[in-house]
C-alpha positions in Angstrom: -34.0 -7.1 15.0 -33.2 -6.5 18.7 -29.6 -8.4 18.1 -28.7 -5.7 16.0 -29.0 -3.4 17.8 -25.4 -2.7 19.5 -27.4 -3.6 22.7 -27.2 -6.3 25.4 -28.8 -8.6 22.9 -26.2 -7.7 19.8 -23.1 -7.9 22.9 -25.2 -11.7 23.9 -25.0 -12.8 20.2 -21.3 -12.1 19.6 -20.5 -13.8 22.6 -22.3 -17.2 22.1 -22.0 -17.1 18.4 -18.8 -15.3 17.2 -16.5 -15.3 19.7 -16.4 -18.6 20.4 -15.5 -20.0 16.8 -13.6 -16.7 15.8 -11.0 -15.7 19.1 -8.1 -14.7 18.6 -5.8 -11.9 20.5 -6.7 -9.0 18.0 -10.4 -9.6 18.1 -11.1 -10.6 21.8 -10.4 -7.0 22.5 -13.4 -6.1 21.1 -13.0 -2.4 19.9 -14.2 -0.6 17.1 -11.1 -0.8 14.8 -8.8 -4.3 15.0 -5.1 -3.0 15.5 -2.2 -5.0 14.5 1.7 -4.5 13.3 3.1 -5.2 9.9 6.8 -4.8 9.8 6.9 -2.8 13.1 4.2 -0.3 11.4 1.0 -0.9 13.6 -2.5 0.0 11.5 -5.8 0.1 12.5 -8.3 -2.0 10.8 -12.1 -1.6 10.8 -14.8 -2.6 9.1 -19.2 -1.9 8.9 -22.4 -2.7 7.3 -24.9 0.1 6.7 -28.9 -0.5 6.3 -30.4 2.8 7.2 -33.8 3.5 6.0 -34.4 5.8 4.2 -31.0 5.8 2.2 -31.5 10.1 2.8 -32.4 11.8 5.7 -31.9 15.2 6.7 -28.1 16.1 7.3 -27.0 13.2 5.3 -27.2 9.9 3.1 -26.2 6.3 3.0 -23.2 7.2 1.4 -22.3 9.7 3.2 -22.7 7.7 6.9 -21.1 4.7 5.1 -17.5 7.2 4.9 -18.1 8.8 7.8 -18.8 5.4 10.2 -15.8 3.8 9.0 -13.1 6.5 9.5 -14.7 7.4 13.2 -14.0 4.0 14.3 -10.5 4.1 13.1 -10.0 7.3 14.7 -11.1 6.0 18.0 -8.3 3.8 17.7 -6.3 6.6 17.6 -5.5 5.9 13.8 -4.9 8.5 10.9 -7.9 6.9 8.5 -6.2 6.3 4.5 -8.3 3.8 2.8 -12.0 2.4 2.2 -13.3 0.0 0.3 -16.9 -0.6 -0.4 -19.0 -3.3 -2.0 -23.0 -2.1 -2.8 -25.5 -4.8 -2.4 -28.2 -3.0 -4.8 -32.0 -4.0 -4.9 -33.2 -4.8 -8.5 -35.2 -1.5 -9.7 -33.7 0.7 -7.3 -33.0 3.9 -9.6 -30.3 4.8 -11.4 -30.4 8.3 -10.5 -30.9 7.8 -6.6 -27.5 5.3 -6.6 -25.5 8.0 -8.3 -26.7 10.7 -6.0 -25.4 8.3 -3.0 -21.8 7.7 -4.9 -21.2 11.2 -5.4 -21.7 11.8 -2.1 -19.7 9.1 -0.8 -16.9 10.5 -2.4 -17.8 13.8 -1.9 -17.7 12.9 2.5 -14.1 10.8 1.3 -12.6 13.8 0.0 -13.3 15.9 2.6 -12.1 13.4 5.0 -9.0 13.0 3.4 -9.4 9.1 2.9 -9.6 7.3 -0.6 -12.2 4.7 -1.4 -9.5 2.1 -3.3 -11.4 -0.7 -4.0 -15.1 -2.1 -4.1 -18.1 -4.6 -5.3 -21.9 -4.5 -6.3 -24.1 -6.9 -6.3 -28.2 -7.3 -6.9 -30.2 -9.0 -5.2 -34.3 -9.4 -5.9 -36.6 -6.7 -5.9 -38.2 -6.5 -2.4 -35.3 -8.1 -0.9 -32.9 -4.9 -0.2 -34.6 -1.8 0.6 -32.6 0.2 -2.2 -29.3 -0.7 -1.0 -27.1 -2.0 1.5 -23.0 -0.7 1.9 -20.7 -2.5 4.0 -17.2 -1.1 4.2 -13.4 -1.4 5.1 -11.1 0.8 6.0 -7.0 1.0 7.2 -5.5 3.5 8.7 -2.1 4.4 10.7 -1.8 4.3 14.3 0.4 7.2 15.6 3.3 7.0 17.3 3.5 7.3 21.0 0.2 6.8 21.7 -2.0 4.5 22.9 -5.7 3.9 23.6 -8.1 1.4 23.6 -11.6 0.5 25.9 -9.5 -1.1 28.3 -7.0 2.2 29.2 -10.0 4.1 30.7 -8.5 4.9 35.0 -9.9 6.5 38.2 -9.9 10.0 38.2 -10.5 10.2 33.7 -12.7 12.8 33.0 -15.4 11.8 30.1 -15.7 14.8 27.3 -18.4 14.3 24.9 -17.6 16.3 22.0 -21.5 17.9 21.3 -24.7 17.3 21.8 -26.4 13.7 21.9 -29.2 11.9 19.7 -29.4 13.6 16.8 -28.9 10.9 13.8 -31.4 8.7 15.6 -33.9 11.2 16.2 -33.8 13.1 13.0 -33.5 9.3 10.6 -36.7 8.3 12.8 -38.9 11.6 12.4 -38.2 11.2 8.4 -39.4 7.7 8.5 -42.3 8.1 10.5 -43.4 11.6 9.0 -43.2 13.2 12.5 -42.6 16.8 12.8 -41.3 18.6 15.8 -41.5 22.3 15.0 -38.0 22.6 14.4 -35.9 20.7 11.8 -33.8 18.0 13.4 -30.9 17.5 11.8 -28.0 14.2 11.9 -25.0 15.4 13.0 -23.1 12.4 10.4 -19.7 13.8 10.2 -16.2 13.0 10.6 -14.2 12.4 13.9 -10.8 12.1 13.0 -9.8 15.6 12.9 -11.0 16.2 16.8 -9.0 13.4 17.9 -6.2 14.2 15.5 -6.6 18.3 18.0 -6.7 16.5 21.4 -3.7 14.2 20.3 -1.8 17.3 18.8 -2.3 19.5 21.8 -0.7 17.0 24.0 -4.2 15.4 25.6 -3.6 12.7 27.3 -5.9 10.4 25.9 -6.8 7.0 27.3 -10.0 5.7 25.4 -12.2 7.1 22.5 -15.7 6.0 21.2 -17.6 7.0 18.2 -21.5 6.8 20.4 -23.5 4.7 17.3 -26.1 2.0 17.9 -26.7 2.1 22.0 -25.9 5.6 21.4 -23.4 7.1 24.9 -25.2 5.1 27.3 -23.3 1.9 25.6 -20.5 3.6 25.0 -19.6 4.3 28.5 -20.6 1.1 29.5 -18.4 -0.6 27.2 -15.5 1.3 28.3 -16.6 1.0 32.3 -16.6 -2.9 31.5 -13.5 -3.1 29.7 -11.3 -1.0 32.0 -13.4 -2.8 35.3 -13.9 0.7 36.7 -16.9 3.0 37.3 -17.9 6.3 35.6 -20.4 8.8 37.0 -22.3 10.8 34.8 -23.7 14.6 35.8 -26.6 14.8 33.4 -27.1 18.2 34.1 -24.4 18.7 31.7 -24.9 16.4 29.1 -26.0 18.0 25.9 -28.7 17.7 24.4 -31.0 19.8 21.9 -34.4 21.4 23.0 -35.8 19.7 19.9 -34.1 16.2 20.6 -35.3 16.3 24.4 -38.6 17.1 23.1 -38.7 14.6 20.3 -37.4 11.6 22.6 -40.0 12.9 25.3 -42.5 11.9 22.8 -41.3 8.9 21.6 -40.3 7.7 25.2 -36.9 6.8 25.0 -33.7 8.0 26.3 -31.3 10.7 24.7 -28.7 8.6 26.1 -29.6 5.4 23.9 -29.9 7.4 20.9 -27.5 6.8 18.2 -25.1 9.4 16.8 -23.0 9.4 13.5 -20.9 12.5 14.3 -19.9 13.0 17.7 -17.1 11.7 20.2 -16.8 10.8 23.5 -13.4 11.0 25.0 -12.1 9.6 28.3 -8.9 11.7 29.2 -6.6 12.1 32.1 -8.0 14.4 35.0 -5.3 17.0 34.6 -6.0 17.5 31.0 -10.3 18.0 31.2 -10.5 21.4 30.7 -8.2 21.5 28.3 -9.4 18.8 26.3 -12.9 20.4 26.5 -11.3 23.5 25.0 -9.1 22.0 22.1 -12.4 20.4 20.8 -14.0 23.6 21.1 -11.7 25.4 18.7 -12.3 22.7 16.1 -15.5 22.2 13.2 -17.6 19.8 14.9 -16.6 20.3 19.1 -18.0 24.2 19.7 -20.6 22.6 22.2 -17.6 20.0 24.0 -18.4 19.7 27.4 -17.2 17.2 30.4 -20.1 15.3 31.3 -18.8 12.8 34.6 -15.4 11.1 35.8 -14.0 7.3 36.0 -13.9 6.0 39.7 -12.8 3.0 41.3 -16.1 2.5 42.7 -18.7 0.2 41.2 -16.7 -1.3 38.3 -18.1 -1.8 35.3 -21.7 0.2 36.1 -22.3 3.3 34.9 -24.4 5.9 37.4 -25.6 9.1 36.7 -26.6 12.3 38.7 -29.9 13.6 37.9 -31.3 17.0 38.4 -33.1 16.2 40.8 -30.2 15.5 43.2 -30.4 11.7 42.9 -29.0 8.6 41.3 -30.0 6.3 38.1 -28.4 3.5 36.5 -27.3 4.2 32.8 -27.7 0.7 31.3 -27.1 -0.5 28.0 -30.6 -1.1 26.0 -31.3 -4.2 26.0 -32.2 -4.3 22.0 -33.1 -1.9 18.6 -35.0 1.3 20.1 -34.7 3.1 16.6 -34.2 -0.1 13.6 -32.5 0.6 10.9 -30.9 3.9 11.5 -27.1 3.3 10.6 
């Protein structure tokens, strides 16, 4: 379970297993959408397997992550998302009613994202081997012209924007599961990217690198990107935001708001000169009200991520090593 994690482990087993019989130029860059040019058009290509358990939780549905997941990652590419596809692997005796409920909502999240679900494929497999059901998806979308990011563009003197607060899918998917209550409701915050990206891009951002902070949750995220670009990044934790109820909820389950997946937030590594305003075009948009900057890219210590406590000292923000929460996306 630990290898699927989007941990150390799932980053061990991609590079002893995959890589190896699969490299090529495309997919040796590792990011979350491949990009490529047909005819001097460049698209982004991604695609995703969802298992969360329970198919709802509150804030959202299986059907509703699946859409969401798929155009985040092409937005991170800096992509305008157009099509999905989707192929159901259904559990014998799962209910009719409970499948529909998860369509509709698929393509209720599809509409509103302004993306199409164009093709698809079910199968069943025997009861007690799928836990309801399983989506994997596909999606293609346009790269824009003019610009250009990717987890290797990160440079000294970036400024890292998260686009809201942390470790709300993981937290809310796991208090469902293990019937935990927290006093107040925690909800996932499973939602579309594209159109905060498509704001930073239209307001003249310069953007260098975007992540979509799922499995590994930001601590991976800005590790990936600190590898990638072989520089640093120091994170004020002060200012990274995170929910009274979350803190509380990851206080009690010991782990780390950091390492706690998210369905529906973005972190953003943009040029110095443009932090502020970057923090402030995602604050006029659905989705960025709480932006904030969180820390900077140095040349210092490259490919580590550090962070500031509160206390006035220093920790190392690694990437987990495996599957805190299972089965959460």
């Amino acid at each position: 379970m630990g290898h699927g994690g989007g941990g150390r482990l799932t980053a061990e087993l991609v590079a002893q297993v995959f890589m190896p019989a699969l490299h090529n130029d495309v997919l040796d860059r590792l990011g979350d959408s491949a990009v490529v040019s047909v005819d001097g058009t460049r698209l982004a290509l991604t695609t995703d397997a969802y298992v969360v358990t329970p198919l709802f939780f509150p804030g959202g549905d299986i059907g509703a992550l699946a859409v969401h997941g798929t155009v985040n990652d092409l937005a991170c590419a800096g992509a305008v998302p157009l099509y999905l596809t989707a192929a159901f692997v259904i559990e014998e005796g799962m209910p009719f009613d409970d499948l529909a409920r998860i369509a509709a909502s698929m393509a209720d999240a599809a509409r509103s994202a302004g993306v199409a679900v164009v093709a698809g494929d079910t199968k069943v497999v025997d009861r007690g081997r799928g836990d309801g059901v399983y989506i994997t998806t596909a999606g293609v979308g346009v790269l824009r012209h003019g610009f250009d990011v990717g987890p290797d563009r990160a440079r000294p003197g970036d400024v890292v924007v998260v686009s809201g607060p942390i470790g709300q899918h993981g937290v809310a998917v796991m208090s469902v599961r293990e019937g935990l209550e927290f006093g107040t409701p925690i909800i996932s915050d499973t939602a579309p990217v594209h159109g905060l990206v498509a704001a930073l891009f239209e307001a003249g951002v310069e953007v260098h690198a975007l992540r979509d902070p799922t499995r590994g949750g930001v601590a991976a995220v800005l590790n990936e990107i600190a590898s990638a670009s072989h520089v640093g990044v120091v994170i004020d934790e002060v200012t990274v935001p995170v929910a009274a109820e979350v803190r509380s909820a990851c206080a009690l389950l010991g782990l780390d708001p950091m390492q706690v997946a998210n369905e529906g937030r973005l972190v953003a590594w943009v040029a110095g000169r443009d932090g502020e305003r970057a923090v402030q075009v995602l604050r006029a948009c659905t989705g960025g009200e709480q932006a904030v900057a969180i820390g900077h890219v140095v040349d210092e210590h490259p490919g580590m991520v550090v962070g500031r406590t509160a206390i006035g000292g220093t920790r190392i923000i690694d990437v987990p090593l495996g599957e805190l929460l299972p089965r959460i996306c």
